[in-house]
C-alpha positions in Angstrom: 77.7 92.6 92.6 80.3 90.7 90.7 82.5 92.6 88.6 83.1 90.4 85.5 85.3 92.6 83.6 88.9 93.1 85.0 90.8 94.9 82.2 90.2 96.3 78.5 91.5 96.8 75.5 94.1 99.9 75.4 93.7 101.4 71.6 96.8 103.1 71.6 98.9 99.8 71.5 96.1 97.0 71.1 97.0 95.6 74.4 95.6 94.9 77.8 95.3 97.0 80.3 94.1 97.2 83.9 92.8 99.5 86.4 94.9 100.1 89.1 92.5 99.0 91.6 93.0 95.3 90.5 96.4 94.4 90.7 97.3 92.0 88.5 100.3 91.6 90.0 98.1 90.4 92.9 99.0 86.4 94.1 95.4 85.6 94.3 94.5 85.3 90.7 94.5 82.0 89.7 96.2 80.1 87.4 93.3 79.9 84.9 92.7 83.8 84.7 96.1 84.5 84.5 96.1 81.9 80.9 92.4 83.6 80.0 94.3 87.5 80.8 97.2 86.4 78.5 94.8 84.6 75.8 92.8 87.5 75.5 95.7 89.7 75.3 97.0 87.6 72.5 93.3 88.0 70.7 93.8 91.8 71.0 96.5 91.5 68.9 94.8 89.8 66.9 96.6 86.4 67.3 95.5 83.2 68.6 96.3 80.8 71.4 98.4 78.2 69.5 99.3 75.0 70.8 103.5 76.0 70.8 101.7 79.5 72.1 100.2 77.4 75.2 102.8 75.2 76.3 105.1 78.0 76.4 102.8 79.8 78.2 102.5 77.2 80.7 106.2 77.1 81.1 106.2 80.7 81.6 103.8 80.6 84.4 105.5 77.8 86.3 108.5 80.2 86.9 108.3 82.1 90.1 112.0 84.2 89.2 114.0 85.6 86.1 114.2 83.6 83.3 116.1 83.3 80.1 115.0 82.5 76.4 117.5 79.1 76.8 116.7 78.6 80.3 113.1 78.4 79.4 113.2 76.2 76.3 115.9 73.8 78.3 113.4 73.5 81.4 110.6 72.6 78.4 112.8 70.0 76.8 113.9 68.3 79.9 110.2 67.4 80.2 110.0 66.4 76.8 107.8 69.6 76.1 108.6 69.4 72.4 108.9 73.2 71.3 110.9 75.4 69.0 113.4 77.3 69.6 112.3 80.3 67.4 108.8 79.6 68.4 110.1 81.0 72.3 112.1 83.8 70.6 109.0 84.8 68.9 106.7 84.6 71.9 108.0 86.0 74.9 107.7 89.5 72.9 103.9 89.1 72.7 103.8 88.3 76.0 105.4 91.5 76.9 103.5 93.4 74.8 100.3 91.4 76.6 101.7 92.5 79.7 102.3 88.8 80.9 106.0 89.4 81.7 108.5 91.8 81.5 111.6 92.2 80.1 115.0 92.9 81.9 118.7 93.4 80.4 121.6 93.2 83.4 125.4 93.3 83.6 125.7 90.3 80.9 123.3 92.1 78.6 121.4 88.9 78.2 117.6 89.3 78.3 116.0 88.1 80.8 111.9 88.4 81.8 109.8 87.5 84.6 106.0 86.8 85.4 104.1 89.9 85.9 100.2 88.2 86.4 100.0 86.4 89.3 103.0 88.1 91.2 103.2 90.6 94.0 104.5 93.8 92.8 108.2 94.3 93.7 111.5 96.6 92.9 114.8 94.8 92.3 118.3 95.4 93.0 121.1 94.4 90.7 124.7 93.4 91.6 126.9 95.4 88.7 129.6 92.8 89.7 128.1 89.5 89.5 124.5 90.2 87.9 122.6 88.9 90.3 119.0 90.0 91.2 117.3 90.8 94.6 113.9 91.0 94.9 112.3 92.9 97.8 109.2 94.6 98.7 109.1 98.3 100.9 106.0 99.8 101.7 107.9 102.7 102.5 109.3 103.2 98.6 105.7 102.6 97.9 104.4 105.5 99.9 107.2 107.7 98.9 106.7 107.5 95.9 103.3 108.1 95.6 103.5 111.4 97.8 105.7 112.6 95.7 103.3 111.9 92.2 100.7 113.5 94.7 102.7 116.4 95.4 103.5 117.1 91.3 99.4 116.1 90.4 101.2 113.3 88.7 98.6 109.8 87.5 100.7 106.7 88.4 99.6 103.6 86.3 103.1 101.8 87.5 106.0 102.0 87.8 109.8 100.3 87.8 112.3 100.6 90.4 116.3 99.0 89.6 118.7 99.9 92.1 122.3 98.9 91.2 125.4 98.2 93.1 127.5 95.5 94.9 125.5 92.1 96.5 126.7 91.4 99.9 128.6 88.3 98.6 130.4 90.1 95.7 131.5 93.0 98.9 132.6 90.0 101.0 134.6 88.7 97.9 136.2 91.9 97.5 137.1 92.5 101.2 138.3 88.9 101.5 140.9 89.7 98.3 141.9 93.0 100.0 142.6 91.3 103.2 144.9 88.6 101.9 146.4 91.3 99.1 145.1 90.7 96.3 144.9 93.4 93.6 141.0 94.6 92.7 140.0 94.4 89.2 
């Protein structure tokens, strides 16, 4: 038997929600469910699939890393996407509130979001020196961390793991200055 409906509306804050047995972070789902998920999380809120609405959507689902609100509207306008800029600046928050990406502030304190449908769960390190991001993926985390829920009769619906400190190039930096004498901001 097919299973035709894959998430529902959460009362609390009129937005989607999934089970945890389907992933939506899952790589599978195609490109087409991902803009139905996002449309009908937009209709939960009781807004509508706009044209502006679509192509940034589009946009948003081309990009397989972290993006920013300039980035975005710059990669649009180099393909002569014509789009607002307060039209971006308006949406991306609905599409966090849909679920459709998330939103991240590092070192620079600029905003910055990724694709959540469509994409393999993962954690993320952050360099505190140059801001950069490293994705990875540990089924050992994973497990841990779900023991440990177990162990305190604890629900997980999700979760977010950041772990901060110095990238391998920003540590090479900073060995190279101490090496030729160079003083360490």
């Amino acid at each position: 038997m097919i299973q035709t409906q894959v998430f529902e509306l959460n009362p609390i804050n009129a937005c989607l929600t999934f089970p945890l047995e389907f992933s939506y972070y899952c790589d599978r789902v195609s490109v087409a469910m991902r803009r139905h998920i996002i449309e009908a999380g937009l209709r939960s809120m009781g807004l509508r699939m706009t044209r502006e609405r679509e192509l940034i959507v589009a946009e948003v689902d081309s990009f397989d890393g972290h993006f920013e609100p300039d980035e975005l509207l710059d990669r649009m306008r180099r393909k002569n996407i014509r789009v607002s800029r307060a039209s971006i600046y308006r949406t991306l928050p609905l599409l966090v509130e849909c679920g459709a990406i998330k939103e991240a502030v590092y070192k620079d304190r600029k905003t910055r979001y990724e694709r959540l449908i469509g994409r393999d769960h993962h954690d993320h390190m952050v360099c505190t020196e140059c801001g950069g991001v490293i994705e990875f993926i540990s089924d050992e985390i994973e497990r841990l961390q779900e023991a440990v829920c177990k162990r305190h009769g604890f629900s997980i619906t999700g979760h977010t793991l950041e772990i901060r400190g110095v990238c391998r190039d920003c540590n090479i930096r900073k060995n190279d200055a101490i090496d030729a004498g160079e003083e360490i901001k």
